[in-house]
C-alpha positions as CSV (number, residue, x, y, z in Angstrom):
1,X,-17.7,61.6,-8.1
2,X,-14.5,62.8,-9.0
3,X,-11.2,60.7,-10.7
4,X,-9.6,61.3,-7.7
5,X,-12.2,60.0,-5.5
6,X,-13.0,57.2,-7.8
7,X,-9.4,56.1,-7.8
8,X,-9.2,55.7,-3.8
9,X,-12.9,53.9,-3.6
10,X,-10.9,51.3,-6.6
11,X,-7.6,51.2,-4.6
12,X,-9.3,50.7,-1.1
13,X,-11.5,48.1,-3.0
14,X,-7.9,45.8,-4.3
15,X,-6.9,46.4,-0.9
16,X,-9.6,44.9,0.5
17,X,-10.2,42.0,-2.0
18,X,-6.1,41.3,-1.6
19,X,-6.5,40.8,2.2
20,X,-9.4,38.6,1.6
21,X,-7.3,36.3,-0.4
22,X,-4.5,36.2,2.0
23,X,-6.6,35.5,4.9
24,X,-8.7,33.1,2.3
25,X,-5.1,31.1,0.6
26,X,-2.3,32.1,2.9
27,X,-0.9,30.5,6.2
28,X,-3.8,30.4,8.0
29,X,-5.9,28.5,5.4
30,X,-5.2,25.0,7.3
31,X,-6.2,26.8,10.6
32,X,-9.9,27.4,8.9
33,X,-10.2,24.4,6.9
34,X,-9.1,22.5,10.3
35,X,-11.8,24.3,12.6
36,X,-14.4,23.5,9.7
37,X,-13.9,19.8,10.0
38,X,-13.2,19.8,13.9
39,X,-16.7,21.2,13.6
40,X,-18.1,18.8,11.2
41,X,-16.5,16.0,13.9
42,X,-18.7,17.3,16.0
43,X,-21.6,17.7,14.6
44,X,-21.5,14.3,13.0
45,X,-19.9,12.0,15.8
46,X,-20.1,14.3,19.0
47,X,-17.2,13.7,21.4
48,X,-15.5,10.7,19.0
49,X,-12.8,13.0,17.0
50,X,-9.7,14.7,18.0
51,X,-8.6,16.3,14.3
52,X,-5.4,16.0,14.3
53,X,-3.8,17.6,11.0
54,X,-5.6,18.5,7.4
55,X,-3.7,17.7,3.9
56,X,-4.9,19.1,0.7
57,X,-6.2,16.9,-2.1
58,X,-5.0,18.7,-5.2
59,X,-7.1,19.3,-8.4
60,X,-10.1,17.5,-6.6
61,X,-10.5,21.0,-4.1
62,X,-10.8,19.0,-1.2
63,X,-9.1,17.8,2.0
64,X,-8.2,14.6,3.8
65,X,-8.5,15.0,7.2
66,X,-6.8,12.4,9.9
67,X,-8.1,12.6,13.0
68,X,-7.6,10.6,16.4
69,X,-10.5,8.7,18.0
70,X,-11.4,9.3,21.8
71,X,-10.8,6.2,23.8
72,X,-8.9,4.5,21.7
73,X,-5.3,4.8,21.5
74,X,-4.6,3.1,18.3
75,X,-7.4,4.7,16.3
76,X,-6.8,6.8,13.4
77,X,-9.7,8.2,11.7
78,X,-9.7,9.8,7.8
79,X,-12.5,11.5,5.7
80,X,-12.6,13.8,2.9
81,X,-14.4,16.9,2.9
82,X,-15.4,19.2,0.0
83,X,-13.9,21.9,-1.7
84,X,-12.6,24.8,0.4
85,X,-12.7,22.7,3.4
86,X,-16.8,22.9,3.0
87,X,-18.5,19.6,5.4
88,X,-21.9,20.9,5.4
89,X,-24.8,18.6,6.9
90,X,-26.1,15.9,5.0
91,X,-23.5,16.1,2.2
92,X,-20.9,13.4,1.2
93,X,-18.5,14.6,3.6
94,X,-20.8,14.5,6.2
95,X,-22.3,11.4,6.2
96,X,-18.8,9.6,5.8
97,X,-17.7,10.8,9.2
98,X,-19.4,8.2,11.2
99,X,-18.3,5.1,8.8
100,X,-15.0,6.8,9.1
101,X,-15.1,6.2,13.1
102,X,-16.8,3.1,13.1
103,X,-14.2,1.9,10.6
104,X,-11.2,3.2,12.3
105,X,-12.2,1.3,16.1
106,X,-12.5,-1.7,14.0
107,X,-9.0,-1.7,11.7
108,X,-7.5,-1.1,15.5
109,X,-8.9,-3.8,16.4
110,X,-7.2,-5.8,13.9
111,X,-4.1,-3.8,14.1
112,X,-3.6,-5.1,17.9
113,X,-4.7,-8.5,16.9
114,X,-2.5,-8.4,14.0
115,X,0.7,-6.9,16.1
116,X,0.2,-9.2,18.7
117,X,0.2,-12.1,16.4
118,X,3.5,-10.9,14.8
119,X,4.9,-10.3,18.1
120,X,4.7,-13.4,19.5
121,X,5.9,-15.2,16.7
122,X,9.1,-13.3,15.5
123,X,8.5,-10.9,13.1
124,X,10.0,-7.9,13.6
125,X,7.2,-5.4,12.2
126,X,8.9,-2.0,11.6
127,X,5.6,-0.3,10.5
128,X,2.4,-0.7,8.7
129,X,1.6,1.2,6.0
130,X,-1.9,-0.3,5.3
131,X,-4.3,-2.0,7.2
132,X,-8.2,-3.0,5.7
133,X,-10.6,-5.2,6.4
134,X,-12.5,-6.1,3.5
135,X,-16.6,-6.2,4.7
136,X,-18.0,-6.2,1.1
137,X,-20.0,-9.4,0.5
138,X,-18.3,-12.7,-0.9
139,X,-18.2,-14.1,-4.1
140,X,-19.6,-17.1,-5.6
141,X,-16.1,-18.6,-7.2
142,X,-14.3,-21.0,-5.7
143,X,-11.3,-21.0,-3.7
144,X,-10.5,-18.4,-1.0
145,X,-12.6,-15.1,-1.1
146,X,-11.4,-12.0,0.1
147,X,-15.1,-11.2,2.0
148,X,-14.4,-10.4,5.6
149,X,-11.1,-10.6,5.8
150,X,-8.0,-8.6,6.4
151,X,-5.5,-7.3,4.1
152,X,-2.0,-5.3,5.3
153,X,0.9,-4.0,4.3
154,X,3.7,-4.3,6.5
155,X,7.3,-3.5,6.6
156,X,9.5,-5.7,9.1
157,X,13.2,-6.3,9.3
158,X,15.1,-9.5,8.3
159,X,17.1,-11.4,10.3
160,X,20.9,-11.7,9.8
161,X,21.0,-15.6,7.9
162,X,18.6,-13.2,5.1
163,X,21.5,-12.9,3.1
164,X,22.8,-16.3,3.0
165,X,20.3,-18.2,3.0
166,X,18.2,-17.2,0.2
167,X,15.1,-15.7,3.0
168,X,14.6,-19.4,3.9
169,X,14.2,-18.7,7.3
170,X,12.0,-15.2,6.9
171,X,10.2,-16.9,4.6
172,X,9.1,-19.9,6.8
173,X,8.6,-17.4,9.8
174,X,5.9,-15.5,7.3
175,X,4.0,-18.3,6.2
176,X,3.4,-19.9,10.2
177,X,2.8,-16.4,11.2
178,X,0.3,-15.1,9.1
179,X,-1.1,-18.7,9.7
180,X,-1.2,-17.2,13.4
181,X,-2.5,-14.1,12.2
182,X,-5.4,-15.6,10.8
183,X,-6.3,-17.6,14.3
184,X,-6.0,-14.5,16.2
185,X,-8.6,-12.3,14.3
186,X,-11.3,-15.1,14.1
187,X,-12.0,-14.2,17.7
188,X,-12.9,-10.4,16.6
189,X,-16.6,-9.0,16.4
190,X,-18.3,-8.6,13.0
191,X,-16.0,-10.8,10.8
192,X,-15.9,-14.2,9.5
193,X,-13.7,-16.0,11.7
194,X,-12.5,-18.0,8.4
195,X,-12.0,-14.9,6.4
196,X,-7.9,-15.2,5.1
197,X,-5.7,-12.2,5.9
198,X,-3.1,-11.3,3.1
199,X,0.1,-9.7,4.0
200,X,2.2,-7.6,1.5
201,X,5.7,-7.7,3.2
202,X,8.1,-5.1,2.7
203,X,11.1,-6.3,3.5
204,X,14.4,-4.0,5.0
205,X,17.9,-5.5,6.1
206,X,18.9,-5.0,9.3
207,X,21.3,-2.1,9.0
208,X,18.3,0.3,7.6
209,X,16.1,-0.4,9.9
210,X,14.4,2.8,12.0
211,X,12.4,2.0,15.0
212,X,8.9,3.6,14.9
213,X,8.3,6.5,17.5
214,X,6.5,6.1,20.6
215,X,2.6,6.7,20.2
216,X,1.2,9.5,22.3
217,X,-2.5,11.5,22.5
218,X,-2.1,13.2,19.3
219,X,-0.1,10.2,17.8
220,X,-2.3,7.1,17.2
221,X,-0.4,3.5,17.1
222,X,-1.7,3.2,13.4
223,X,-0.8,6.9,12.4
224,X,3.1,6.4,14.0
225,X,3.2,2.9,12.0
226,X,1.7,4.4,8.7
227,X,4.5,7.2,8.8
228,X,7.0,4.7,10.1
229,X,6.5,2.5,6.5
230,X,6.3,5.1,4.4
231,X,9.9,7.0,6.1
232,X,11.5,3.2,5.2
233,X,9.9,2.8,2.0
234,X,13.3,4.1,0.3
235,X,15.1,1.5,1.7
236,X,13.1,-1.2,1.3
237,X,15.1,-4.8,0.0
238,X,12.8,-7.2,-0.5
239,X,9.4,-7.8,-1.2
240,X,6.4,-11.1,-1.1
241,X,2.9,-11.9,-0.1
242,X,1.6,-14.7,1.9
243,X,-2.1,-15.4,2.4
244,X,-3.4,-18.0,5.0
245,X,-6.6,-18.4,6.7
246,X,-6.9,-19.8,10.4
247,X,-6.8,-23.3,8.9
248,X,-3.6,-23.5,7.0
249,X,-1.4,-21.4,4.3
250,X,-3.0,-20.6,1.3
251,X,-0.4,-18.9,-0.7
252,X,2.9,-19.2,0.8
253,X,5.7,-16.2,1.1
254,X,8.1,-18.1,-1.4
255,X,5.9,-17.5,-3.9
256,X,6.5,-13.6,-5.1
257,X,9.6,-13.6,-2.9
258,X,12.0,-10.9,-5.3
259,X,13.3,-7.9,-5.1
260,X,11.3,-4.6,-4.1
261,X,12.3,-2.4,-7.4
262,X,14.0,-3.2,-11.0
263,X,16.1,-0.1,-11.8
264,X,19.3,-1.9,-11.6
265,X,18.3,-5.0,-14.3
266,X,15.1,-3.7,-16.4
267,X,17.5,-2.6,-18.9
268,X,19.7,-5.5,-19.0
269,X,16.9,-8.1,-18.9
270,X,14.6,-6.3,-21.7
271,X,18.0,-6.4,-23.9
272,X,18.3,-10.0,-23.0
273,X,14.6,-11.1,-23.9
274,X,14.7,-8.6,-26.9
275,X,18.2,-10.4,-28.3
276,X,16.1,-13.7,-27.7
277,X,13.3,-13.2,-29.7
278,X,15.4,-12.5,-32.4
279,X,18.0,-15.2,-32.3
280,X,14.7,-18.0,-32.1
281,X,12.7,-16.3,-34.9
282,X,9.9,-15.8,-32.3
283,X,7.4,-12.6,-33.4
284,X,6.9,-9.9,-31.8
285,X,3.7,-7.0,-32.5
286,X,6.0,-4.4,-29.8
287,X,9.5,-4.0,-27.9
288,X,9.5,-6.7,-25.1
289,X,8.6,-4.7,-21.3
290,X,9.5,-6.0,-17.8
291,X,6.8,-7.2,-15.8
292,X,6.0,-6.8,-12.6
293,X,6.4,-10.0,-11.4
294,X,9.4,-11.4,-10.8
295,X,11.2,-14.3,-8.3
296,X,15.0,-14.0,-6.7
297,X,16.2,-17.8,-7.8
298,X,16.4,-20.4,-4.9
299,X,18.9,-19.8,-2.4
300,X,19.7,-16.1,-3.9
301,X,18.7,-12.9,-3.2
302,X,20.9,-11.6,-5.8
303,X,20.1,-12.9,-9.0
304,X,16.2,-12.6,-10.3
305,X,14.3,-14.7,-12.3
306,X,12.7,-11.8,-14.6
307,X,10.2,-12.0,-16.9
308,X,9.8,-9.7,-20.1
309,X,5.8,-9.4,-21.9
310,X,5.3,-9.3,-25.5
311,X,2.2,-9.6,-27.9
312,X,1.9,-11.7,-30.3
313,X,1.4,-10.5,-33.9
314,X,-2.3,-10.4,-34.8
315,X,-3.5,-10.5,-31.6
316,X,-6.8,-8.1,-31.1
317,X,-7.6,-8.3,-27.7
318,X,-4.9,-6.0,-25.5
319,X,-2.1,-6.6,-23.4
320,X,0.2,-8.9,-24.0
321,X,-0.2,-12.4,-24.1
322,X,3.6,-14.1,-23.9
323,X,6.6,-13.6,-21.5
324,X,10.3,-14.7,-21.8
325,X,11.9,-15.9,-18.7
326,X,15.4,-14.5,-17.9
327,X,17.5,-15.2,-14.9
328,X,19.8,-11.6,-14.2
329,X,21.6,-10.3,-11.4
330,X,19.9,-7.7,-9.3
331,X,22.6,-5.1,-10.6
332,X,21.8,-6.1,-14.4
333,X,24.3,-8.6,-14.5
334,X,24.9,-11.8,-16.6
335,X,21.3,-11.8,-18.3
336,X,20.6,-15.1,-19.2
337,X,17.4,-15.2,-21.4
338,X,15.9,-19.1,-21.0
339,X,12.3,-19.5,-22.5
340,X,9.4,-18.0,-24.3
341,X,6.0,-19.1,-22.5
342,X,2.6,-18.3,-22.9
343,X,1.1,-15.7,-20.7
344,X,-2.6,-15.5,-21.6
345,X,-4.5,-12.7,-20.2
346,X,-5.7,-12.1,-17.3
347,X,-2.2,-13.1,-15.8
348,X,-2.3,-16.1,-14.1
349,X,0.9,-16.0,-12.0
350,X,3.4,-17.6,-11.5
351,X,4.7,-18.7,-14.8
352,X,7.3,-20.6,-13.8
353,X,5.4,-22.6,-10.3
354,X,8.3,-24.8,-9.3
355,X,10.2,-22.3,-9.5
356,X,11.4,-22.1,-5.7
């Protein structure tokens, strides 16, 4: 064969292997990796999915797939294949695409219980950016289990007295709903009817508040209020849990009711708690850290009660075991550092109860 020769059979070769990667990781990558779960769908749960859009899964190869289930418009569906798109039968992929459906009719289930619930009681729900029910078996402890029961995250609007009174009212309307909440969904199929359901409120003011879209056949209720949450989550003001089962409130909303970031007083209350230690002579094995816990004081929603972990010197077990308490503005001003207390690990929170 001669160079000449040899070089075209080389060049036409690139060529070739060049258009093979751009049909294999250019635009029309999605379009494949799309018709291989559509077909997966199929195969697996004939008739139940409408694959609606694929999303990559970085350094793990795979993709997520969201998908729309048939006769149900508030269905949204998820399961991950393999990498390259791959779903072949009987691998992981596979055999998670029923669950997937089976799971997805039943979380709508809950999401129209849940919605109605809110509904009807005042809460102004401007999207949901998680919704699970938790089927795993109980637990032996005591108290409230988490078995068979419902866990959200939702983002809703406050009401107008927000600001001046301290969330007394959005408070109140949290705890007797999700009390309501709780009473709705013990009605459902497959669940304990006195399973609790904890809400994780996200909490905007009125003037940042975006209405979610309309849902539609390609656009699932729980898909338009996943995307709703997660467009507001920037502007989100507040933030608390409440947790009630059908007979009663079991951890009220006035509990972890604070602000939803720290960037405007971690620095002011870490100096303050720092300072502290110092000034009492109270040791300290590393530099005082804001933790994630925190309360606005009663009647305020713009001054924090903070607390900043430490260890304690000569401590072997991690994580730290002490906190100082510091009352700051939301916009790092007027740290007042107040006390040391004892934080042993795990937390047990709230350090301060009586707080509000």
């Amino acid at each position: 064969m001669s160079r000449t020769v040899l070089v075209v059979v080389v060049v036409a070769a690139l060529l070739v292997g060049a258009v093979g990667l751009a049909w294999w990781y250019g635009p029309a990558r999605h379009d494949r990796v799309r018709e291989l779960a559509r077909q997966a769908a199929e195969r697996e749960a004939p008739g139940a999915l409408r694959v609606l859009s694929v999303r990559g899964l970085g350094a793990a190869g795979g993709y997520e797939v969201t998908a729309a289930v048939v006769g149900d418009p508030d269905a949204v569906a998820s399961f991950a294949t393999g990498p390259g798109g791959a779903c072949p039968p009987g691998s992981r992929c596979a055999l998670s695409v029923g669950p997937a459906v089976a799971r997805a009719r039943a979380e709508a289930a809950e999401l129209r219980s849940l919605t109605t619930a809110l509904d009807g009681c005042g809460v102004d729900v401007a999207g949901i950016r998680e919704l699970r029910r938790i089927d795993r078996p109980g637990g032996t402890g005591p108290g409230i289990d988490d078995a068979a029961g419902l866990v959200a995250e939702l983002t809703v609007v406050a009401g107008p007295s927000t600001a001046t009174d301290g969330g007394a009212a959005l408070l109140a309307l949290l705890d007797r709903c999700a009390v309501e909440a709780a009473r709705a969904r013990a009605g459902l199929a497959g669940i304990d009817p006195d399973g609790p359901v904890t809400l994780s409120v996200r909490v905007l003011d009125p003037a940042d508040a975006v209405r979610p879209g309309p849902p539609g056949p390609d656009r699932p209720r729980a898909l338009v209020l996943r995307e709703a949450a997660e467009a507001a989550s920037a502007r989100v003001r507040h933030r608390t849990t409440v947790r009630a089962t059908r007979y009663g409130v079991h951890e009220g909303a006035t509990l972890g009711f604070g602000p939803a970031g720290a960037t405007g007083y971690r620095a002011a209350a870490e100096r303050a708690a720092a300072a502290h230690l110092r000034a009492t002579g109270v040791p300290a094995a590393n530099s005082p850290a804001l933790h994630a816990f925190r309360q606005y004081l009663p009647g305020s929603t713009d001054r924090v009660r903070a607390y900043v972990s430490f260890r304690s010197p000569g401590r072997t077990s991690p994580g730290d075991d002490r906190v100082v308490a510091v009352d700051v503005g939301t916009d790092g001003s007027d740290p007042v550092a107040l006390r040391v207390l004892d934080a042993p690990q795990p937390w047990r929170l709230p350090f301060e109860p009586g707080l509000r």
